[in-house]
MDTraj code that builds the backbone (N, CA, C; nanometers):
import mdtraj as md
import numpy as np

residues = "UNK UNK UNK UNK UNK UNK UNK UNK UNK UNK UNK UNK UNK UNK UNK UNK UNK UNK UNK UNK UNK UNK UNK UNK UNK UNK UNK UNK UNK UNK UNK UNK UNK UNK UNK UNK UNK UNK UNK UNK UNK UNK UNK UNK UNK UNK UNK UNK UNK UNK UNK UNK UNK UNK UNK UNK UNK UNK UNK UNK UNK UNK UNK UNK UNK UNK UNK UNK UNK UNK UNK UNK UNK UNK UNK UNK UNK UNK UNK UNK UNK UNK UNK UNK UNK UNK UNK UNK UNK UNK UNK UNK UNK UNK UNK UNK UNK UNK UNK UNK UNK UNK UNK UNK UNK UNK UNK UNK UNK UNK UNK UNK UNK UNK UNK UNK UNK UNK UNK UNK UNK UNK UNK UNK UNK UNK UNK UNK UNK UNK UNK UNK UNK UNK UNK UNK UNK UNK UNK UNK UNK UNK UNK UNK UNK UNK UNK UNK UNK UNK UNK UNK UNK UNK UNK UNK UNK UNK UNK UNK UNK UNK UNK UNK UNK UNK UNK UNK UNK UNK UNK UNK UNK UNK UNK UNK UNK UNK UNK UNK UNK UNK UNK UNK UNK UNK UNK UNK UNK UNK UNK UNK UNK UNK UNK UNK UNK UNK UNK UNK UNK UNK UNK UNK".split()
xyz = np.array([
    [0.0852, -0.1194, 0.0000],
    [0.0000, 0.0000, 0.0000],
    [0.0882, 0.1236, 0.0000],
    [0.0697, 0.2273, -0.0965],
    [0.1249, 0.3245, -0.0834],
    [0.0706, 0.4346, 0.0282],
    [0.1561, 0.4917, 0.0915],
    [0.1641, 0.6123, 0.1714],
    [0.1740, 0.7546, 0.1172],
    [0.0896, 0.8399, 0.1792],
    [0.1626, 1.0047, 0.0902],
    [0.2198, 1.0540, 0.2568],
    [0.3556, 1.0989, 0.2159],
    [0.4367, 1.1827, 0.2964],
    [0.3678, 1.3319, 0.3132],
    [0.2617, 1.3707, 0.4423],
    [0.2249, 1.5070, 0.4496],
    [0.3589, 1.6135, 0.4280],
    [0.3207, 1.7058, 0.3410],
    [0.4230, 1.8188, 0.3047],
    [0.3814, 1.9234, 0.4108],
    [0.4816, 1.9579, 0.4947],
    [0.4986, 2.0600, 0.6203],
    [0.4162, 2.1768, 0.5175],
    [0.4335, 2.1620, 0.4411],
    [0.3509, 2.3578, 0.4086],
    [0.2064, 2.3506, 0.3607],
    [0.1282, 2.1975, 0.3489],
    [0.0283, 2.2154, 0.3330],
    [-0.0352, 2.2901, 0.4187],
    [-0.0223, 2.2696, 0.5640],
    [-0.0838, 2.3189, 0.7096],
    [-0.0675, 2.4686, 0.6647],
    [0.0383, 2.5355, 0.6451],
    [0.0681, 2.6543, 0.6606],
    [-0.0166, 2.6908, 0.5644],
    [-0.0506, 2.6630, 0.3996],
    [-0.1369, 2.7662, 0.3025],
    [-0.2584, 2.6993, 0.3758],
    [-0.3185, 2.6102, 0.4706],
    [-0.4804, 2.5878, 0.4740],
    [-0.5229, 2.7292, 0.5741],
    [-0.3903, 2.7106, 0.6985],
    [-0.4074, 2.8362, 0.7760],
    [-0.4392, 2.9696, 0.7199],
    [-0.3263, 2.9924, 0.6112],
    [-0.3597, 3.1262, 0.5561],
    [-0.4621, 3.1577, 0.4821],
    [-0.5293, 3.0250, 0.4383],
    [-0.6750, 3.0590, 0.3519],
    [-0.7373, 3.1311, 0.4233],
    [-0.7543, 3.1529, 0.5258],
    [-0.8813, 3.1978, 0.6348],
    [-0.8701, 3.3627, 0.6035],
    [-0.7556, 3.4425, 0.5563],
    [-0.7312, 3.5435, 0.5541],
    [-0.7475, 3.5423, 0.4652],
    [-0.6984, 3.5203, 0.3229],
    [-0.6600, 3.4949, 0.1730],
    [-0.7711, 3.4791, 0.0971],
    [-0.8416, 3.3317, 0.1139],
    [-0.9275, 3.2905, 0.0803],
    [-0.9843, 3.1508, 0.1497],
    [-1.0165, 3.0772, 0.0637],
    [-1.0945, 3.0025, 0.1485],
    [-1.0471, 2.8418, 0.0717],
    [-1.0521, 2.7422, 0.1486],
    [-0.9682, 2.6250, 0.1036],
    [-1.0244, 2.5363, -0.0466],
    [-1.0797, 2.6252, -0.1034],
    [-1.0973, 2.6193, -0.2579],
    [-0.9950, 2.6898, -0.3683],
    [-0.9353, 2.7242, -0.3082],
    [-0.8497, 2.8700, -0.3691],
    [-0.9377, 3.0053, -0.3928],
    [-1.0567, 2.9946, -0.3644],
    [-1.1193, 3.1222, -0.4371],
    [-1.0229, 3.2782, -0.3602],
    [-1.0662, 3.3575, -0.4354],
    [-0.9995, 3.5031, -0.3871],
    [-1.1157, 3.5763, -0.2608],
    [-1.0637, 3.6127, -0.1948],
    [-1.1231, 3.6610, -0.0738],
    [-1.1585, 3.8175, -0.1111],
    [-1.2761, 3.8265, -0.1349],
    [-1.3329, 3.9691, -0.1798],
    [-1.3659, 4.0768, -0.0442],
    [-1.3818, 3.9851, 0.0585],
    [-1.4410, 4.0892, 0.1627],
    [-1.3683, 4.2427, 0.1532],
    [-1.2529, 4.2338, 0.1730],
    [-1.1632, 4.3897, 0.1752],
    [-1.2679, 4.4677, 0.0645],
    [-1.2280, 4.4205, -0.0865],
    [-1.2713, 4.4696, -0.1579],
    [-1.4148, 4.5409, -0.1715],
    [-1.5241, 4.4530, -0.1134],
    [-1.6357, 4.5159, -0.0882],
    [-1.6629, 4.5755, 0.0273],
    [-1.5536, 4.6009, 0.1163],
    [-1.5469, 4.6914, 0.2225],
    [-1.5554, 4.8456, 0.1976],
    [-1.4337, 4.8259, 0.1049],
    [-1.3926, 4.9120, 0.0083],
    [-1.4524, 5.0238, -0.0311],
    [-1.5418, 4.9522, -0.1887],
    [-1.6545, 4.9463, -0.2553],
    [-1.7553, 5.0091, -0.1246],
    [-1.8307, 4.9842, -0.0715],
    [-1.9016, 5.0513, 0.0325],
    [-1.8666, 5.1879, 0.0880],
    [-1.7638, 5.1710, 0.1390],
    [-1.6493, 5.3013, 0.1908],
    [-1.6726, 5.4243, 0.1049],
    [-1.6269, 5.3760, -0.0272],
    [-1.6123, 5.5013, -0.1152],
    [-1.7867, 5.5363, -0.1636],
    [-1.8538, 5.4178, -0.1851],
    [-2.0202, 5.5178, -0.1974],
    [-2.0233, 5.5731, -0.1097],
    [-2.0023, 5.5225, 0.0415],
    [-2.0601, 5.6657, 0.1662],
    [-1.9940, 5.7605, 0.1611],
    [-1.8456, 5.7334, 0.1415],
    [-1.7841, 5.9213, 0.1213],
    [-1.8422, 5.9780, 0.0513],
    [-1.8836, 5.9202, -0.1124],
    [-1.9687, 6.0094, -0.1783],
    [-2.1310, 6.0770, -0.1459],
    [-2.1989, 6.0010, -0.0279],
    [-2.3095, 6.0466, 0.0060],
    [-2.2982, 6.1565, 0.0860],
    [-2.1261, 6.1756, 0.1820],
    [-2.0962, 6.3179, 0.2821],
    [-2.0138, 6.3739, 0.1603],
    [-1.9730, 6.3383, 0.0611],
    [-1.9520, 6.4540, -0.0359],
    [-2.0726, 6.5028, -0.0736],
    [-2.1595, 6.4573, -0.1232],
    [-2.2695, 6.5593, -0.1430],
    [-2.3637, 6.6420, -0.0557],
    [-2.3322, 6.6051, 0.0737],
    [-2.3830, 6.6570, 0.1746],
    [-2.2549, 6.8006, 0.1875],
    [-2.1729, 6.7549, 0.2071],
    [-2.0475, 6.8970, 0.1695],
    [-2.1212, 6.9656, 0.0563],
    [-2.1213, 6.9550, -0.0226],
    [-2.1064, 7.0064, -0.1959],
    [-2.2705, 7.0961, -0.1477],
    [-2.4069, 7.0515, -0.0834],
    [-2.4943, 7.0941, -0.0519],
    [-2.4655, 7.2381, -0.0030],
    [-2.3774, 7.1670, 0.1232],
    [-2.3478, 7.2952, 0.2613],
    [-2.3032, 7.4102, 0.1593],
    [-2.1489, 7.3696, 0.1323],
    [-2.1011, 7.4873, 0.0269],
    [-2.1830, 7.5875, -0.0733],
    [-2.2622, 7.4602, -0.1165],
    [-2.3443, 7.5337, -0.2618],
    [-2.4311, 7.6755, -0.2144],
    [-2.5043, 7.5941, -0.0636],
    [-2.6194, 7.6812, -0.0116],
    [-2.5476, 7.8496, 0.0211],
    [-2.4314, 7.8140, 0.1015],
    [-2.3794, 7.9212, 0.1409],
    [-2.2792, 8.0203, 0.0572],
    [-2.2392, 7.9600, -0.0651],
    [-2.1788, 8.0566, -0.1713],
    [-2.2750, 8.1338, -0.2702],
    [-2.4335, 8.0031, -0.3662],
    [-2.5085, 8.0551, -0.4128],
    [-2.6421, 8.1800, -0.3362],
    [-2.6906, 8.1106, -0.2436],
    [-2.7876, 8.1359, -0.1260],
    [-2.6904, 8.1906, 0.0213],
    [-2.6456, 8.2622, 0.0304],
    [-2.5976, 8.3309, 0.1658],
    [-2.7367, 8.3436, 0.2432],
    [-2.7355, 8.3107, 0.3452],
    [-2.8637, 8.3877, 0.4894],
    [-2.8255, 8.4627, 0.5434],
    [-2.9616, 8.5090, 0.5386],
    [-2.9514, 8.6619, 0.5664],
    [-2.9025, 8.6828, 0.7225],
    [-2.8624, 8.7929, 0.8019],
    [-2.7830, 8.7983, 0.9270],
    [-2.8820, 8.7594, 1.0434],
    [-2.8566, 8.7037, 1.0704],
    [-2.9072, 8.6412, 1.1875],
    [-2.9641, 8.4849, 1.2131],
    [-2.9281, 8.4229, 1.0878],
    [-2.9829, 8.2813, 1.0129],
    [-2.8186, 8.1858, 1.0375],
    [-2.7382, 8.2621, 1.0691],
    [-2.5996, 8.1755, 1.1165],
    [-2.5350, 8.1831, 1.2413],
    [-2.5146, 8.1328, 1.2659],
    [-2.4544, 8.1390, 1.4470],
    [-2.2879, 8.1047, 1.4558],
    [-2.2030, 8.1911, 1.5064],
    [-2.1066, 8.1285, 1.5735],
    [-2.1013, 8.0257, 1.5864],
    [-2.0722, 7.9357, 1.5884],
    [-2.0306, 7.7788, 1.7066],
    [-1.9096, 7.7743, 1.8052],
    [-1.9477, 7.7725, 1.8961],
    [-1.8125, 7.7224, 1.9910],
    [-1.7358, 7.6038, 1.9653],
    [-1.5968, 7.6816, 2.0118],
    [-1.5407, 7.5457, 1.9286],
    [-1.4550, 7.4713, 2.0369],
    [-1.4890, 7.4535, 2.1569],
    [-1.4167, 7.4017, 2.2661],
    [-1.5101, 7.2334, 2.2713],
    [-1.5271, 7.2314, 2.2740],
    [-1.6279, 7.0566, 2.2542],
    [-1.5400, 7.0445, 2.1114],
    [-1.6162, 7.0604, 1.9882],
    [-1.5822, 6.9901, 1.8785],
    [-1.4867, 6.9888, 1.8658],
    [-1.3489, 7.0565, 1.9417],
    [-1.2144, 7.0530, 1.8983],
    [-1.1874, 6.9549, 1.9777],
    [-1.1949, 6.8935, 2.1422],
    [-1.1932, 6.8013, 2.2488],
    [-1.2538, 6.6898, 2.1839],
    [-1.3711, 6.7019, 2.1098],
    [-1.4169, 6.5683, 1.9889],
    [-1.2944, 6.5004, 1.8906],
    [-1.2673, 6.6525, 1.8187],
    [-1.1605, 6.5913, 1.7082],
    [-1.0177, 6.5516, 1.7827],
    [-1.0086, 6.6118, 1.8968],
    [-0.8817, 6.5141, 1.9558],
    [-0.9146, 6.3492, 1.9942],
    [-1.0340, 6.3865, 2.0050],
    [-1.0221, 6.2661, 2.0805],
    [-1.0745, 6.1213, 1.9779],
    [-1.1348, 6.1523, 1.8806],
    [-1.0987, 6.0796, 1.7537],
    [-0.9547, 6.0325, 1.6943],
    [-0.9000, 6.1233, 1.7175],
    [-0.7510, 6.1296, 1.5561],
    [-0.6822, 6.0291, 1.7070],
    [-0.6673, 6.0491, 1.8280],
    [-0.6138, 5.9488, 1.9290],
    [-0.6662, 5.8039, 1.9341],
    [-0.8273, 5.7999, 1.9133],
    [-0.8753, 5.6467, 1.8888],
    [-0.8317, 5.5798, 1.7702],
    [-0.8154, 5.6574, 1.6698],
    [-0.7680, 5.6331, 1.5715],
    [-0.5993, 5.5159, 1.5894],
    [-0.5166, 5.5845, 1.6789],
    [-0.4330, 5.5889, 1.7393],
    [-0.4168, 5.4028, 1.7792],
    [-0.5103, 5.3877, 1.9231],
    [-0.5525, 5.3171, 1.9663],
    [-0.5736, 5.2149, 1.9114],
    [-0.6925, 5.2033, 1.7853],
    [-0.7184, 5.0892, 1.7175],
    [-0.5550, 5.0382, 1.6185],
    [-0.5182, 5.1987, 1.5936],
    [-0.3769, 5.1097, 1.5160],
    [-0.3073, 5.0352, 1.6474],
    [-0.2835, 5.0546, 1.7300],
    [-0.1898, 4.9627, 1.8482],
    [-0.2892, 4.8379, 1.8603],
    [-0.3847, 4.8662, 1.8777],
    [-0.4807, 4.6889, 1.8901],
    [-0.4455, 4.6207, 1.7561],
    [-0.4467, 4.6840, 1.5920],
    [-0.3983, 4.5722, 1.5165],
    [-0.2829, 4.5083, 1.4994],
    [-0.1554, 4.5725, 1.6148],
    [-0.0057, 4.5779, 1.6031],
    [0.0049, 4.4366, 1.7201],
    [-0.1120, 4.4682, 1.8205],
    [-0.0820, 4.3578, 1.9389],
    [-0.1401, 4.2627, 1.8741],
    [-0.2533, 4.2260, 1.7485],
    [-0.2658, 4.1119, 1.7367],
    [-0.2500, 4.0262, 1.6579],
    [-0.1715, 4.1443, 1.5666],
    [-0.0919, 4.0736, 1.4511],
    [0.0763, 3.9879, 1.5339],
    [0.0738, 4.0368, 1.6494],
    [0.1792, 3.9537, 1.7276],
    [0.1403, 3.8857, 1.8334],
    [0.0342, 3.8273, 1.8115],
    [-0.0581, 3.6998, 1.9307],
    [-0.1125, 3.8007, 2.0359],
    [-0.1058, 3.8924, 2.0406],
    [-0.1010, 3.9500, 2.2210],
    [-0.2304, 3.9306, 2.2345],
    [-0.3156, 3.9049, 2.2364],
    [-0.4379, 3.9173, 2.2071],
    [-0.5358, 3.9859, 2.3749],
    [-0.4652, 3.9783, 2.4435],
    [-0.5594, 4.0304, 2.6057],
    [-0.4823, 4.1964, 2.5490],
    [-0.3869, 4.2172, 2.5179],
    [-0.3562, 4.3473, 2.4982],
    [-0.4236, 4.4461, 2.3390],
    [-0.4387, 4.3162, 2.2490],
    [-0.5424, 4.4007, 2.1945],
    [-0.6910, 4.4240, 2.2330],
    [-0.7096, 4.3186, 2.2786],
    [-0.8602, 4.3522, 2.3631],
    [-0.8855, 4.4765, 2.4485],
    [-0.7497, 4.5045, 2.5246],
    [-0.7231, 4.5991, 2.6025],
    [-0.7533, 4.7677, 2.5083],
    [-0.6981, 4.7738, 2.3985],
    [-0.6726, 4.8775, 2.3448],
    [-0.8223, 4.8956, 2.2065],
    [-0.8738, 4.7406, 2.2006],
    [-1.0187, 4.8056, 2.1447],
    [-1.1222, 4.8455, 2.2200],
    [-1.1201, 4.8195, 2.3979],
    [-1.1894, 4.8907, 2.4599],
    [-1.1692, 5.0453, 2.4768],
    [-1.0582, 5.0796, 2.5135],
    [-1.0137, 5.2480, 2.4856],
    [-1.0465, 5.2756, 2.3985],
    [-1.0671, 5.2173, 2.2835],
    [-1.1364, 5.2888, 2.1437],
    [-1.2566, 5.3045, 2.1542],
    [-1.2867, 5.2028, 2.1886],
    [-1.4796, 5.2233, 2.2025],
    [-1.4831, 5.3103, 2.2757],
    [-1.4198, 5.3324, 2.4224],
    [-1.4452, 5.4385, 2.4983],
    [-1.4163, 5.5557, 2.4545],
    [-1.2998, 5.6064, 2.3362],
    [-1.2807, 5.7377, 2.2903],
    [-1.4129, 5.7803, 2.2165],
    [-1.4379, 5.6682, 2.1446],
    [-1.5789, 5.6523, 2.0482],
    [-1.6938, 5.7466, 2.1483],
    [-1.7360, 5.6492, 2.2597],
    [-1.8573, 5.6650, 2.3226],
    [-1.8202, 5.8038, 2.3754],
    [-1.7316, 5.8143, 2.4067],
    [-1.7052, 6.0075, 2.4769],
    [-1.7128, 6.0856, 2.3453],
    [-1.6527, 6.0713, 2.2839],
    [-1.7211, 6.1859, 2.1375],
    [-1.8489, 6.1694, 2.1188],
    [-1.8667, 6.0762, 2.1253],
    [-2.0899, 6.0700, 2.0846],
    [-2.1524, 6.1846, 2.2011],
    [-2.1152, 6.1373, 2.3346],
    [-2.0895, 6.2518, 2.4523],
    [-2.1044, 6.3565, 2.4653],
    [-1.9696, 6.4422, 2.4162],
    [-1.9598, 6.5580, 2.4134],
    [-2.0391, 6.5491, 2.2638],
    [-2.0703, 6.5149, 2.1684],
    [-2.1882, 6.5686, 2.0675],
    [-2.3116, 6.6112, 2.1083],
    [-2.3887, 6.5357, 2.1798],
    [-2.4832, 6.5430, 2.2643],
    [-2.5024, 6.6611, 2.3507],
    [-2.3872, 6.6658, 2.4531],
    [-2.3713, 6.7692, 2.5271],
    [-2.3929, 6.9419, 2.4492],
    [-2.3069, 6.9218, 2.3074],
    [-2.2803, 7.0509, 2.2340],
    [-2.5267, 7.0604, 2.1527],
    [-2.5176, 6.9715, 2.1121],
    [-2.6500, 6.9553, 2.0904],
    [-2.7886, 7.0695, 2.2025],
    [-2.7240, 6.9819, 2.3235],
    [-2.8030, 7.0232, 2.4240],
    [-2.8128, 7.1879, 2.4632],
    [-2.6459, 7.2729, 2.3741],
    [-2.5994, 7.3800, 2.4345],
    [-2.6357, 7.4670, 2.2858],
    [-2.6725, 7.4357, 2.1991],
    [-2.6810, 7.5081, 2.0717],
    [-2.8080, 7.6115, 2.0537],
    [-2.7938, 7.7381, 2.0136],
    [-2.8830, 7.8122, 1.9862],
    [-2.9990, 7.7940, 1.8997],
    [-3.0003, 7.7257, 1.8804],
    [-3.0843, 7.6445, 1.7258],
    [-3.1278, 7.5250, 1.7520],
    [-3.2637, 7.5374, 1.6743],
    [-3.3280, 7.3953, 1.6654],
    [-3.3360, 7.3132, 1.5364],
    [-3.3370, 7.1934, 1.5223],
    [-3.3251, 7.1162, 1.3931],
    [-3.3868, 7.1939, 1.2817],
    [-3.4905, 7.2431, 1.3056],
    [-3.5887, 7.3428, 1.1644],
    [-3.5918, 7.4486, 1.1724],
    [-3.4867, 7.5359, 1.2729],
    [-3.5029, 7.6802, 1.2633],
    [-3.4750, 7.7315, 1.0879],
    [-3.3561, 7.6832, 1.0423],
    [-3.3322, 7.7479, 0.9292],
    [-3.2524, 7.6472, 0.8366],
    [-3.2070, 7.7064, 0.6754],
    [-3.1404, 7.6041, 0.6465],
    [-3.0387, 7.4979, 0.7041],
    [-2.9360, 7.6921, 0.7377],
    [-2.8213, 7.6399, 0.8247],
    [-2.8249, 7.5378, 0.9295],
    [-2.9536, 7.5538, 1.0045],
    [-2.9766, 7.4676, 1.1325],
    [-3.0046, 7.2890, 1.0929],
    [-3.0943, 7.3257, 0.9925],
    [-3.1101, 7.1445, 0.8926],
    [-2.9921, 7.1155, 0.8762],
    [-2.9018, 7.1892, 0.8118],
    [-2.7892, 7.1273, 0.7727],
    [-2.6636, 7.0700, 0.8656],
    [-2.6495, 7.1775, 0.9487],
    [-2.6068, 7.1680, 1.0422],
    [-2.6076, 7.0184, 1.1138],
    [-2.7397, 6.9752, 1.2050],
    [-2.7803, 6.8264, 1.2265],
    [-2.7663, 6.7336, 1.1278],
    [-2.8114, 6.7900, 1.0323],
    [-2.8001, 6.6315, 0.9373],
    [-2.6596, 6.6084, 0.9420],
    [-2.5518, 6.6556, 0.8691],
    [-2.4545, 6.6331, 0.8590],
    [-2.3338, 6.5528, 1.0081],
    [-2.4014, 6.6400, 1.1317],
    [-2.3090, 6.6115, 1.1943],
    [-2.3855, 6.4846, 1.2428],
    [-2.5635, 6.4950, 1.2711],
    [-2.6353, 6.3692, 1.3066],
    [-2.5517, 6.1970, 1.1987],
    [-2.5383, 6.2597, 1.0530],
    [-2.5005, 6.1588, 0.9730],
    [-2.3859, 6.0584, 1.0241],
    [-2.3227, 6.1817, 1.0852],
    [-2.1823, 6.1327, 1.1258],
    [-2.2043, 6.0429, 1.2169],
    [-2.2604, 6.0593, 1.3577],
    [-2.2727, 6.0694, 1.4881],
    [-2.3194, 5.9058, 1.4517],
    [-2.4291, 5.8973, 1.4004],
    [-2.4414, 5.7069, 1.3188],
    [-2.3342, 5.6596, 1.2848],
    [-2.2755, 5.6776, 1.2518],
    [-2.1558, 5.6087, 1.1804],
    [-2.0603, 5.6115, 1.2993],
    [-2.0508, 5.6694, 1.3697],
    [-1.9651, 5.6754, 1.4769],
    [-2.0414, 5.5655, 1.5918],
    [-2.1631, 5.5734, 1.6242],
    [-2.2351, 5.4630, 1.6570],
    [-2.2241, 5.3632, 1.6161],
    [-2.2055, 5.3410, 1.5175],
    [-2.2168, 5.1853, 1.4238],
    [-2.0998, 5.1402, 1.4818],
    [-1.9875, 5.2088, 1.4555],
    [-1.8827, 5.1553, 1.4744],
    [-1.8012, 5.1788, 1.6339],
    [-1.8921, 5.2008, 1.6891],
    [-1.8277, 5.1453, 1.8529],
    [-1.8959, 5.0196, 1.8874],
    [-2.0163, 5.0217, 1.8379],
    [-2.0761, 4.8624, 1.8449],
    [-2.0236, 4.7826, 1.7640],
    [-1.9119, 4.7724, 1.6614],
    [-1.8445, 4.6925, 1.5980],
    [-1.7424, 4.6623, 1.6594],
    [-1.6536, 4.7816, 1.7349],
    [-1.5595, 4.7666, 1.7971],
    [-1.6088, 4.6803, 1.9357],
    [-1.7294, 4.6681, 1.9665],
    [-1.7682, 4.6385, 2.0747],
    [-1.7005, 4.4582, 2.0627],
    [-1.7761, 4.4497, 1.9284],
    [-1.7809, 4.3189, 1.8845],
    [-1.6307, 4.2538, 1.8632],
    [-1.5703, 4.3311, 1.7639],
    [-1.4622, 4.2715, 1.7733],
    [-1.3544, 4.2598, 1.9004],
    [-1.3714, 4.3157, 2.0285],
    [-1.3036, 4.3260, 2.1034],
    [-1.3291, 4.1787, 2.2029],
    [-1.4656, 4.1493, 2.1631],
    [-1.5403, 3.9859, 2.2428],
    [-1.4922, 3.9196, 2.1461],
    [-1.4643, 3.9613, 2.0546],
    [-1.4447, 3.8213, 1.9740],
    [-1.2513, 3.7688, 1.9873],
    [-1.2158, 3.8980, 2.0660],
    [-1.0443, 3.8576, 2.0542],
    [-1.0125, 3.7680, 2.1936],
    [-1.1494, 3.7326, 2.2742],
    [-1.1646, 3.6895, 2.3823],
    [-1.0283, 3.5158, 2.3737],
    [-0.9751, 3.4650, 2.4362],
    [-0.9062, 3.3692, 2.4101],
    [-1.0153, 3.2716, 2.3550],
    [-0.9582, 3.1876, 2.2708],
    [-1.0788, 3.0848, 2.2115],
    [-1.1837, 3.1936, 2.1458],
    [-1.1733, 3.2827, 2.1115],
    [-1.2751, 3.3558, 2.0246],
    [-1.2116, 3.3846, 1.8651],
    [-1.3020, 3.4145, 1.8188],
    [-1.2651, 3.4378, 1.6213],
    [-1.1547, 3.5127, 1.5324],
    [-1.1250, 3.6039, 1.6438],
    [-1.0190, 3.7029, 1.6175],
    [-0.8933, 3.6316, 1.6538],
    [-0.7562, 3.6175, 1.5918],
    [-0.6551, 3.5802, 1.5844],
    [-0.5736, 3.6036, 1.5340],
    [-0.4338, 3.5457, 1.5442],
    [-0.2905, 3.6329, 1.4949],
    [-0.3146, 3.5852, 1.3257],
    [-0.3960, 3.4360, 1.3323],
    [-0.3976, 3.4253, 1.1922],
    [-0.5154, 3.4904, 1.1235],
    [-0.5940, 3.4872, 1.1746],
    [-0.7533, 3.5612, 1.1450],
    [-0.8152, 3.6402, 1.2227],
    [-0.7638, 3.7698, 1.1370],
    [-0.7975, 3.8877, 1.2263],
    [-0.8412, 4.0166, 1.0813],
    [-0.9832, 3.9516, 0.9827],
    [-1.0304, 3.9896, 0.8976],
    [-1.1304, 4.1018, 1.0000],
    [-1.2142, 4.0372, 1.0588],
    [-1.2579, 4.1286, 1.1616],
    [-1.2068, 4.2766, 1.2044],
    [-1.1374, 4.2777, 1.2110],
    [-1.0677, 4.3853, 1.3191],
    [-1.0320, 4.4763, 1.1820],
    [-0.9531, 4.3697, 1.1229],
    [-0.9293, 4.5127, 1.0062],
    [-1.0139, 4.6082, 0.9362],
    [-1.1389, 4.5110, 0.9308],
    [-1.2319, 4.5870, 0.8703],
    [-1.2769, 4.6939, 0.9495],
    [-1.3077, 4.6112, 1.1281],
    [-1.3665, 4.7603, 1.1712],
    [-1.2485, 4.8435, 1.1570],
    [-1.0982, 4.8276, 1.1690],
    [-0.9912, 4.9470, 1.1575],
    [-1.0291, 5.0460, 1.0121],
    [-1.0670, 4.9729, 0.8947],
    [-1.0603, 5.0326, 0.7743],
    [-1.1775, 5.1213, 0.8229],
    [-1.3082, 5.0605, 0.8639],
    [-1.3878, 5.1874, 0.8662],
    [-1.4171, 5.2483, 0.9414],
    [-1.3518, 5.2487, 1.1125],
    [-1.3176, 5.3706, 1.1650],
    [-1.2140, 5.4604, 1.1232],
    [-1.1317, 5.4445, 1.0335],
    [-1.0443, 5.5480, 1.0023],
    [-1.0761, 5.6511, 0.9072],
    [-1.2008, 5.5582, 0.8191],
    [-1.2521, 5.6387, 0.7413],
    [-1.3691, 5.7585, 0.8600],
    [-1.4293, 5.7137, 0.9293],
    [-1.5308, 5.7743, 1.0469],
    [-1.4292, 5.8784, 1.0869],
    [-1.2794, 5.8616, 1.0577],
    [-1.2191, 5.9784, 1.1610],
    [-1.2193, 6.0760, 1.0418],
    [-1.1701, 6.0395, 0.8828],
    [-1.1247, 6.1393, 0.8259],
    [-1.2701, 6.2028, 0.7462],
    [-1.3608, 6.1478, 0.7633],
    [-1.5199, 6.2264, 0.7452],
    [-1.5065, 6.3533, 0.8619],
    [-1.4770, 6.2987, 0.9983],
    [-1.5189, 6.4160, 1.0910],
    [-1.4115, 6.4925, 1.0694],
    [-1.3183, 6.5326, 1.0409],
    [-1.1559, 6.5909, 0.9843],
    [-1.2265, 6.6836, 0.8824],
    [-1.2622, 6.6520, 0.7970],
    [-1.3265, 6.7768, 0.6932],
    [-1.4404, 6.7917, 0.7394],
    [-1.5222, 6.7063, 0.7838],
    [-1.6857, 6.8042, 0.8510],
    [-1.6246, 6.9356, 0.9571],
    [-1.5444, 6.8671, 1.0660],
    [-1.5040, 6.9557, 1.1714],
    [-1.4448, 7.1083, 1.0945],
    [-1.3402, 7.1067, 0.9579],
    [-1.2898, 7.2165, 0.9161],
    [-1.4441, 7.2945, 0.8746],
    [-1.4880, 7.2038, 0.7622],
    [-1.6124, 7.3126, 0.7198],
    [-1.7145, 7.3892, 0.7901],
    [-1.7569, 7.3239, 0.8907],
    [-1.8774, 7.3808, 0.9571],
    [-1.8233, 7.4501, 1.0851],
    [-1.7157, 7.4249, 1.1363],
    [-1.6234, 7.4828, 1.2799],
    [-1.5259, 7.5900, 1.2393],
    [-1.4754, 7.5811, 1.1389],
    [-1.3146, 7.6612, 1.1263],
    [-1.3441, 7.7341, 0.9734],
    [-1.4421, 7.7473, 0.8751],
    [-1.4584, 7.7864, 0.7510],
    [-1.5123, 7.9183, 0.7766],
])
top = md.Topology()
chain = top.add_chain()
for i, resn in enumerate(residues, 1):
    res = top.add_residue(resn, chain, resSeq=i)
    for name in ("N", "CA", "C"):
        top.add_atom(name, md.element.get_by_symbol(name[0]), res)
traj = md.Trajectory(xyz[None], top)
């Protein structure tokens, strides 16, 4: 009876399918339609920009239809984003090197930078001269930053998720850690949406 001698590197490409693809050879599209998604929603807060701009270069309001904004919250917001940002890169660094209780460690600080910007949004909400339908400015105003404020939601409950899932014996791993990247890809995009919302509507 013949024998087949297992080849040491079969183990190693079945492992890497999990990232790669899948033990058919097929190509692993997820990134790609991460992607693909990513760039339609930038284009839905580009046109929400392109709106803001249009209204206020074609249509100016008249004086008393725009308000100041304080900018001590939304600037304590945008720090405290571009730092979670921060954060989630050190959680994909600990678990691309097994650490895995230390990335767990550092996707909770994210969620928590997360949940304190939703926070102080709220707080600035509560303190604003304006109501959702006073005026254009005021519609626009909410929608845009409300748009955000979802997406920033979405993704602390993702981070929520992936941080249980790096639990020992959980899904997240040094070899499969598709999870995590994704939520990394689209909180980074969540930071650089609030990066140009914060210039236009705070500092323009």
């Amino acid at each position: 009876m013949t024998t087949t001698t297992p080849n040491p590197t079969d183990d190693a490409l079945l492992a890497s399918s999990s990232d790669h693809g899948d033990s058919h050879g097929h190509a692993d599209v997820r990134m790609f339609g991460l992607t693909t998604f990513l760039v339609a929603d930038g284009m839905t807060f580009a046109g929400f920009f392109a709106a803001y701009l249009t209204f206020r270069a074609v249509n100016p309001l008249p004086a008393g239809s725009t308000y100041e904004l304080e900018l001590l919250m939304p600037t304590i917001n945008t720090v405290l984003l571009l730092l979670s940002s921060f954060t989630f890169h050190r959680a994909g660094r600990e678990c691309r090197a097994n650490r895995l209780g230390a990335c767990q460690a550092w996707l909770l600080i994210t969620a928590g930078l997360g949940a304190t910007f939703l926070g102080g949004q709220m707080l600035e909400y509560f303190s604003l001269p304006f109501g959702l339908t006073d005026n254009l400015f005021a519609s626009t105003f909410y929608a845009l930053t409300g748009f955000h404020g979802l997406h920033v939601t979405l993704g602390v409950i993702c981070i929520a998720i992936v941080a249980f899932q790096c639990r020992s014996g959980g899904r997240i791993s040094a070899r499969n850690h598709f999870g995590l990247e994704a939520a990394e890809l689209y909180w980074h995009f969540v930071d650089g949406i609030w990066v140009v919302l914060y210039g236009l509507l705070y500092l323009l």
